[in-house]
DRENBASE-857083 format. One record per residue: residue number from 1; x, y, z of N, C-alpha, C, O in turn; residue in one letter. Coordinates in nm, 3 decimals. Example, Ala and Ser with C-alpha at 12.3 -4.5 7.8 and 13.67 -1.06 7.14 Angstrom:
    nr    n_east   n_north      n_up   ca_east   ca_north     ca_up    c_east   c_north      c_up    o_east   o_north      o_up   rest
     1     1.319    -0.569     0.780     1.230     -0.450     0.780     1.320    -0.330     0.780     1.424    -0.332     0.846      A
     2     1.285    -0.225     0.708     1.367     -0.106     0.714     1.290     0.003     0.787     1.341     0.114     0.804      S
This chain:
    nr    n_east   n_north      n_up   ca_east   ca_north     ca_up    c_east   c_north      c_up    o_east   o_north      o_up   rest
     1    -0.647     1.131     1.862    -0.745      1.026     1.872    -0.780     0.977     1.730    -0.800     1.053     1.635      X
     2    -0.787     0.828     1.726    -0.844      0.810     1.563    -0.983     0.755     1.551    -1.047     0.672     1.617      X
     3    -1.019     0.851     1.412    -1.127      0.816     1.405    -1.141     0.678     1.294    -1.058     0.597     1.251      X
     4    -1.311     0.700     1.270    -1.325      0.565     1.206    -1.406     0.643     1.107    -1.438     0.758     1.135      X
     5    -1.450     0.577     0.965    -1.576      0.604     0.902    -1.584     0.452     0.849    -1.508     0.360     0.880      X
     6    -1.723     0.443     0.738    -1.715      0.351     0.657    -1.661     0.411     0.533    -1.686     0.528     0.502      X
     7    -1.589     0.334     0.462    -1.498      0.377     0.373    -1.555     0.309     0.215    -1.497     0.220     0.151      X
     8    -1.674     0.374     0.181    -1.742      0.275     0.070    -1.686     0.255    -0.061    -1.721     0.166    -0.139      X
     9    -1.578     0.360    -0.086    -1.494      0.426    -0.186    -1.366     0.230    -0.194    -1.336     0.170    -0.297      X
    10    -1.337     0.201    -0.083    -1.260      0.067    -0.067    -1.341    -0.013    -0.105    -1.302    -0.096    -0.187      X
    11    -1.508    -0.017    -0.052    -1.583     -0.148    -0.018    -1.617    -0.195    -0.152    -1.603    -0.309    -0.195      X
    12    -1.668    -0.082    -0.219    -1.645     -0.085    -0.385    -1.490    -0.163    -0.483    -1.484    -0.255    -0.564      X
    13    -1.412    -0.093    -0.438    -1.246     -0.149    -0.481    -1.243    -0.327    -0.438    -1.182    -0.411    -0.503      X
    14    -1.326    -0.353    -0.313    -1.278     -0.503    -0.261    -1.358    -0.573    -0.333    -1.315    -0.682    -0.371      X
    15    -1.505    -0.528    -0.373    -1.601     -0.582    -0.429    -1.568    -0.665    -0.499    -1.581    -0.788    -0.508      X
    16    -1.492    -0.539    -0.583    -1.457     -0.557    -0.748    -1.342    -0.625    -0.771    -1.340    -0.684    -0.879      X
    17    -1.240    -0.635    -0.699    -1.122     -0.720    -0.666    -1.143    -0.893    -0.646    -1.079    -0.970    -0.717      X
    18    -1.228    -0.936    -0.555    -1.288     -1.049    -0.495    -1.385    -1.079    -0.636    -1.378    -1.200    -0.661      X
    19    -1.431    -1.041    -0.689    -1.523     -1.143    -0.808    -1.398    -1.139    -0.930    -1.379    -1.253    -0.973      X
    20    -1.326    -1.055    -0.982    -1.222     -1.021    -1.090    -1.126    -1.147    -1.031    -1.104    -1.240    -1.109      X
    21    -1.060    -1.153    -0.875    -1.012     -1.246    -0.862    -1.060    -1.359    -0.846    -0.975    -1.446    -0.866      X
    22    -1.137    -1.390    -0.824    -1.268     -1.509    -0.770    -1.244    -1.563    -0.651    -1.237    -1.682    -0.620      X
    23    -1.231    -1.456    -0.578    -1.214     -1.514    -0.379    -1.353    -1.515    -0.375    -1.416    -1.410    -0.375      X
    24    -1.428    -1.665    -0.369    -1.545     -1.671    -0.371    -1.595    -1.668    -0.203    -1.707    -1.681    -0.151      X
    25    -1.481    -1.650    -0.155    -1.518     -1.652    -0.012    -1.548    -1.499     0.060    -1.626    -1.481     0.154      X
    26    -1.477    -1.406    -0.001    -1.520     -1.266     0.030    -1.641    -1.204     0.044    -1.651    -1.159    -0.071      X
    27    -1.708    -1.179     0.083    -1.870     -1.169     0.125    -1.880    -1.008     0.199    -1.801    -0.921     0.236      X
    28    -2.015    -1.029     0.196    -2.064     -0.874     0.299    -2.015    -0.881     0.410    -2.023    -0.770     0.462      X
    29    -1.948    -0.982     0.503    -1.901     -0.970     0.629    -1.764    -0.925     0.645    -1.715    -0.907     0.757      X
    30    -1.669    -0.898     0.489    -1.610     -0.787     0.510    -1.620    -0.646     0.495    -1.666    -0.584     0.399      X
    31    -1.581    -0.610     0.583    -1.640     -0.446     0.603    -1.470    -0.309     0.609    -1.361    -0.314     0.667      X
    32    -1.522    -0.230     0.539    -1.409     -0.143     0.480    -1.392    -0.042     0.514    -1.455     0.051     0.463      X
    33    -1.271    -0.017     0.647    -1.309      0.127     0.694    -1.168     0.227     0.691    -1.056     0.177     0.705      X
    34    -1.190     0.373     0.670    -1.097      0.490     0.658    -1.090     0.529     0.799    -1.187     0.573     0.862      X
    35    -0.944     0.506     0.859    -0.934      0.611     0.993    -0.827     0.657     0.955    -0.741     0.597     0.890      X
    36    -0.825     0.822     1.011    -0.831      0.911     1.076    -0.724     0.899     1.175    -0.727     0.795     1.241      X
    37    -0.632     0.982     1.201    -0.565      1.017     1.329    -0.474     0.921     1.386    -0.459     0.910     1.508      X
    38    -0.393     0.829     1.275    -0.321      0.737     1.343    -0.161     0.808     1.369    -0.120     0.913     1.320      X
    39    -0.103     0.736     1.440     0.097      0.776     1.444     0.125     0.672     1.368     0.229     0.695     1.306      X
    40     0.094     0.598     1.350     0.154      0.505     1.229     0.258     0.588     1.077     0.210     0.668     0.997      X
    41     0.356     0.553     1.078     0.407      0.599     1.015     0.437     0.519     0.876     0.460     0.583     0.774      X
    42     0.436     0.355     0.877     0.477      0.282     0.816     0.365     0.180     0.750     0.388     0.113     0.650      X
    43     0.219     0.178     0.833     0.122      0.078     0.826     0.066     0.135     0.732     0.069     0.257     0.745      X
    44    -0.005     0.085     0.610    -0.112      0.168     0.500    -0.267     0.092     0.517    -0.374     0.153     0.511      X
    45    -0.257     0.005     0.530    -0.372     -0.091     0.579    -0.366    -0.219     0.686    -0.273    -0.296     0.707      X
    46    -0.473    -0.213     0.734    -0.488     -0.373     0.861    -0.622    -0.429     0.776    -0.711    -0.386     0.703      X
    47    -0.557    -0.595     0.853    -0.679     -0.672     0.852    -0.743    -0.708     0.984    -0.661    -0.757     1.061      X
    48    -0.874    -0.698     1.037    -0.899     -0.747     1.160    -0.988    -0.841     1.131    -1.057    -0.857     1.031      X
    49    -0.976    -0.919     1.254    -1.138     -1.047     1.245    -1.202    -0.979     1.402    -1.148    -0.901     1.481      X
    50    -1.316    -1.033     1.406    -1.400     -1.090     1.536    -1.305    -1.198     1.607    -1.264    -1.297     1.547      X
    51    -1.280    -1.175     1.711    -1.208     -1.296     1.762    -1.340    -1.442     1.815    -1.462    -1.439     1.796      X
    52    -1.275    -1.530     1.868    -1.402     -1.612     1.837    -1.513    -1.604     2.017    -1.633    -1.604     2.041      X
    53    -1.437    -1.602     2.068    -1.485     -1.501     2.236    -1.564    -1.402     2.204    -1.626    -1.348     2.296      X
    54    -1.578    -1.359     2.083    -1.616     -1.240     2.091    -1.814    -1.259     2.027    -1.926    -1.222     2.062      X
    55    -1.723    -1.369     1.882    -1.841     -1.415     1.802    -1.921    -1.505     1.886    -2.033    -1.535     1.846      X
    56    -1.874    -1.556     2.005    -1.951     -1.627     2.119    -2.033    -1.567     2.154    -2.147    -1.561     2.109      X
    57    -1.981    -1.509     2.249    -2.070     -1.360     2.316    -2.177    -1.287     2.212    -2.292    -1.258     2.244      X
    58    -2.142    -1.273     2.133    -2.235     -1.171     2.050    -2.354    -1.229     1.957    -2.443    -1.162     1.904      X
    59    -2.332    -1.407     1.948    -2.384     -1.491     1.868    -2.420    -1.433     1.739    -2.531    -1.405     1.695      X
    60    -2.267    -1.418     1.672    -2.268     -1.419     1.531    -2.154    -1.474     1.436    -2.062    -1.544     1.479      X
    61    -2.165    -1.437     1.306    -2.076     -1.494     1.245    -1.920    -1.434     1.218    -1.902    -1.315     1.245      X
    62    -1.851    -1.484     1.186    -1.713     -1.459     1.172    -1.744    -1.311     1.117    -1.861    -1.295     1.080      X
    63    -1.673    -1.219     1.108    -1.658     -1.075     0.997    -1.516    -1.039     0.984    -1.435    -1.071     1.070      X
    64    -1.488    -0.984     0.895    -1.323     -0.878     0.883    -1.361    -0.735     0.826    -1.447    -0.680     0.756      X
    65    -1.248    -0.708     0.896    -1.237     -0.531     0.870    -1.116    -0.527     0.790    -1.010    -0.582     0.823      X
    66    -1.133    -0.462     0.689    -1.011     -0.402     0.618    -1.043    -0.231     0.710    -1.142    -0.167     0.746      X
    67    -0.911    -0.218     0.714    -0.869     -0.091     0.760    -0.760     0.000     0.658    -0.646    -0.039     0.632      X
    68    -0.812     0.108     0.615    -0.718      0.164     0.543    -0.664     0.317     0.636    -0.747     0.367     0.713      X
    69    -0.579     0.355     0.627    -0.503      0.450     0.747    -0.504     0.549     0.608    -0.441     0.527     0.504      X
    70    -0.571     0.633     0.628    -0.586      0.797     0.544    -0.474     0.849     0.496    -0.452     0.867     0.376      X
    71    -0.387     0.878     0.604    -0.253      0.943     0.599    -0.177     0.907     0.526    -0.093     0.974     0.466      X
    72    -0.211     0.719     0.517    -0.078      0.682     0.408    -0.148     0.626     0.292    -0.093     0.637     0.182      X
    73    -0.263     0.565     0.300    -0.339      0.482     0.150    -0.357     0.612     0.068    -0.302     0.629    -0.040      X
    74    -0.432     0.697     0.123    -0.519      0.814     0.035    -0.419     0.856    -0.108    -0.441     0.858    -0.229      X
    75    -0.305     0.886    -0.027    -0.192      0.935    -0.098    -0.127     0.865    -0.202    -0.069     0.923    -0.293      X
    76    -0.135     0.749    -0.193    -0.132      0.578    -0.303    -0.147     0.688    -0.436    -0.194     0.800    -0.457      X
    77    -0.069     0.571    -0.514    -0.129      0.593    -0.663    -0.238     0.465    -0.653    -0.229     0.394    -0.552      X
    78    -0.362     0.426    -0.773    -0.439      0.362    -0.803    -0.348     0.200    -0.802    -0.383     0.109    -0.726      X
    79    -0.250     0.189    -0.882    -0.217      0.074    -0.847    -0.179     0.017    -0.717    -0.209    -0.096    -0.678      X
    80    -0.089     0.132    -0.636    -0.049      0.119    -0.532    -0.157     0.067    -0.425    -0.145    -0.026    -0.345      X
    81    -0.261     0.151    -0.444    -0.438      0.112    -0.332    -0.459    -0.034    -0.386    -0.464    -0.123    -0.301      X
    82    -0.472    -0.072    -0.527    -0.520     -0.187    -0.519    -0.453    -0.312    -0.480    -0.496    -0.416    -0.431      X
    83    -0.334    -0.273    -0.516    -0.186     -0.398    -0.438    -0.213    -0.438    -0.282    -0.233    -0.548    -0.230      X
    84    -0.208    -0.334    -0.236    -0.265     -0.284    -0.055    -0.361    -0.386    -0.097    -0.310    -0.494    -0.128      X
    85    -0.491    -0.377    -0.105    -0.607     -0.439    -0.074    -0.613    -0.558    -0.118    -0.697    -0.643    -0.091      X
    86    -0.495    -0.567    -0.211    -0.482     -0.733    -0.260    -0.454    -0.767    -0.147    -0.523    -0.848    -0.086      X
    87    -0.353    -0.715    -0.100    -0.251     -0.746     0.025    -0.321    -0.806     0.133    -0.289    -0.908     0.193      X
    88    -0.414    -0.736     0.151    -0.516     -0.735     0.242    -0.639    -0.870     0.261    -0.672    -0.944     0.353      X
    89    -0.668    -0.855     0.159    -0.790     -0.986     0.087    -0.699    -1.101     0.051    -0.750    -1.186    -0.023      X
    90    -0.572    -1.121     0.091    -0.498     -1.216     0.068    -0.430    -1.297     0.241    -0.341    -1.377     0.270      X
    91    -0.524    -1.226     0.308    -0.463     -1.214     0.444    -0.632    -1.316     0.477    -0.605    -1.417     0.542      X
    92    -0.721    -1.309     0.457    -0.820     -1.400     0.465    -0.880    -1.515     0.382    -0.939    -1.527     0.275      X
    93    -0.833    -1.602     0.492    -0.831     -1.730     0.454    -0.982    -1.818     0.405    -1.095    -1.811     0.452      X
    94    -0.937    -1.886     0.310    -1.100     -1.964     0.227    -1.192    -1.990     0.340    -1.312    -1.961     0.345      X
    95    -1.124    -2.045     0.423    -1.227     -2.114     0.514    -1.297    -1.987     0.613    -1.414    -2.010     0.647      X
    96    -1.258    -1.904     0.644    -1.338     -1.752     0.650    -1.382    -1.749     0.808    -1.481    -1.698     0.861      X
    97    -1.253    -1.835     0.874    -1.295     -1.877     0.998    -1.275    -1.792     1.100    -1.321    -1.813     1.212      X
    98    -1.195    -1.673     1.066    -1.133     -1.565     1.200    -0.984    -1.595     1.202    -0.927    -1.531     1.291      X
    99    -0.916    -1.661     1.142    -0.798     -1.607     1.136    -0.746    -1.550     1.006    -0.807    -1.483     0.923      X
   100    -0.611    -1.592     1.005    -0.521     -1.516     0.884    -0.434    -1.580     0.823    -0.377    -1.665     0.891      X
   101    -0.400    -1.567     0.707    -0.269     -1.635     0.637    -0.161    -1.483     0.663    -0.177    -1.361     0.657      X
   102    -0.056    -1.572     0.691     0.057     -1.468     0.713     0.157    -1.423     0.619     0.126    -1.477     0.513      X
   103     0.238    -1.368     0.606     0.320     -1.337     0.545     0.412    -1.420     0.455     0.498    -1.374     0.381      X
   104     0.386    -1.527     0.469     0.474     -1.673     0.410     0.381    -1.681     0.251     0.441    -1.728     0.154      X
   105     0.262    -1.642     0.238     0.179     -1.667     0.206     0.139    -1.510     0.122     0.125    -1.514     0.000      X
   106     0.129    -1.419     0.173     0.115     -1.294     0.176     0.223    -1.189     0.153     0.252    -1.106     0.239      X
   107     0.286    -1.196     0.022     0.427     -1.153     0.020     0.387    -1.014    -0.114     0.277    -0.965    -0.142      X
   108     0.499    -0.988    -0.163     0.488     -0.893    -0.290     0.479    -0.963    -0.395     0.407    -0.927    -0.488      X
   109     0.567    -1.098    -0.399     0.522     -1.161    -0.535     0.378    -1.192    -0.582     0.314    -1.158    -0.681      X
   110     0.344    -1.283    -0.455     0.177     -1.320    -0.475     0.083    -1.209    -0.492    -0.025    -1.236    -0.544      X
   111     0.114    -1.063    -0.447     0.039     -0.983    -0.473     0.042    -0.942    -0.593    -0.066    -0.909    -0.643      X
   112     0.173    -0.932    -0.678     0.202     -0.915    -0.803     0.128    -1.004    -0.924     0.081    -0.984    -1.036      X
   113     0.147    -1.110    -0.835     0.107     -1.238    -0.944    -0.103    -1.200    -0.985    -0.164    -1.193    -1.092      X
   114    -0.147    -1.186    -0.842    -0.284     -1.133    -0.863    -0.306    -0.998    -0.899    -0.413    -0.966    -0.950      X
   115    -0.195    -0.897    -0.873    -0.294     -0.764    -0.963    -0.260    -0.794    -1.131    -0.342    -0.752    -1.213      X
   116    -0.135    -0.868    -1.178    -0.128     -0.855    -1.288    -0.268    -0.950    -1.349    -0.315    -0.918    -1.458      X
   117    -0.325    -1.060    -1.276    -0.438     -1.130    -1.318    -0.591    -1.010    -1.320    -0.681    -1.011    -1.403      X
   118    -0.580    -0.943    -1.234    -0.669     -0.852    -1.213    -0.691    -0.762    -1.329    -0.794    -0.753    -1.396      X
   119    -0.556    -0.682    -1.347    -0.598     -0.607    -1.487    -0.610    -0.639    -1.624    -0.653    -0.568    -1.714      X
   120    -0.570    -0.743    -1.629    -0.572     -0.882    -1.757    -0.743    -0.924    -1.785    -0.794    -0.949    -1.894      X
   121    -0.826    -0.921    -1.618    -0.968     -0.962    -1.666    -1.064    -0.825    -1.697    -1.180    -0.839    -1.736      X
């Protein structure tokens, strides 16, 4: 069974990622969590949204979850975690609407291109 925590050890890392990069769109409504107990063998992190059925029902605003999977991030070297979470924060789009930019968009170069900007500031 997998678990969940809040993972403040990331929420800190995205913080600091999102102003260094200036995703001025990254906000408190992303939320950063460590599970526990996956079979995933290959996944190191997800991005989730609120779907918008959901933000209906619940009358609120858009949010995302970064998800980091224990088994395989923890084990990261430091650059390796922050590439991931580039990876990740590169998967939500300016307009902060509930979806995603995909992989066209979201590749190794572009992640490259922003951690090397990252440790430069």
């Amino acid at each position: 069974m997998i678990k969940y925590k809040h993972a403040l050890d990331v929420q800190s890392k995205i913080t600091d990622l999102s102003k260094k990069l200036e995703m001025e769109h990254i906000d408190n409504r992303v939320v950063c969590i460590r599970s526990n107990g996956s079979a995933s063998k290959r996944t190191i992190a997800r991005c989730h949204s609120l779907p918008r059925i959901m933000k209906f029902a619940l009358g609120t605003e858009t949010h995302y979850v970064i998800e980091v999977i224990s088994e395989q991030y923890d084990k990261l070297n430091e650059e390796e975690q922050l590439k991931t979470l580039i990876h990740e924060l590169m998967h939500i789009p300016k307009s902060f609407g509930g979806g995603f930019r995909f992989h066209g968009y979201v590749n190794e170069g572009n992640v490259n291109v922003l951690y090397r900007k990252y440790k430069a500031s």
